[in-house]
N, C-alpha and C positions, 0 to 999 in steps of 0.2 A: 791207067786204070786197070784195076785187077777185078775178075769175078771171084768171090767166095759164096760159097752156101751154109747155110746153117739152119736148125730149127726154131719154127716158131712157137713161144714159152708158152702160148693157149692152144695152139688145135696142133703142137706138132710136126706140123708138115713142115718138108725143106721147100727153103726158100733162097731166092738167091739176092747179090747187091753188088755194085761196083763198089770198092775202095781207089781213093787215090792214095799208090804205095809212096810218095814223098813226102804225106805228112804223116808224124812220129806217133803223133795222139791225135784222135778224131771222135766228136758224138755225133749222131744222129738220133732224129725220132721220125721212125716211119714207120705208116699202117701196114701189116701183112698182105700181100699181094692175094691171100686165101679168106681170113675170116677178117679182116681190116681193124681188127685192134690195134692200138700205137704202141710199138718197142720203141726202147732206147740201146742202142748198136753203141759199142764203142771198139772199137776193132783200135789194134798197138800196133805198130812197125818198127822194128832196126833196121836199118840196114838196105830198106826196102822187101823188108821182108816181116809176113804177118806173123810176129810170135805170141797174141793173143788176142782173145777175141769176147768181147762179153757182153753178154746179151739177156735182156731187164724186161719181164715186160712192168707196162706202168698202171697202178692203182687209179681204176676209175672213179 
């Protein structure tokens, strides 16, 4: 498990998440640890390693 940070797409603020670096493709949807709106995360790896990261938030 890896930490990464990134901003959250409504208030902003960095936030952080574990990834697990051995799976290639991954979603999540989780509420902001700050204003608890739901993202959808989808963080890529090769290799084990995070070459992109993309991050949604979702239409209430």
């Amino acid at each position: 498990m890896e930490e990464h940070f990134f901003q959250c797409p409504y208030c902003w603020e960095e936030i952080s998440m574990l990834f697990d670096a051995s799976i290639n493709n991954q979603t999540y949807i989780e509420d902001c640890e700050i204003c608890c709106n739901p993202i959808e995360i989808n963080p890529i790896f090769s290799n084990s390693e995070l070459i992109g990261l993309n991050i949604t938030n979702i239409e209430q």
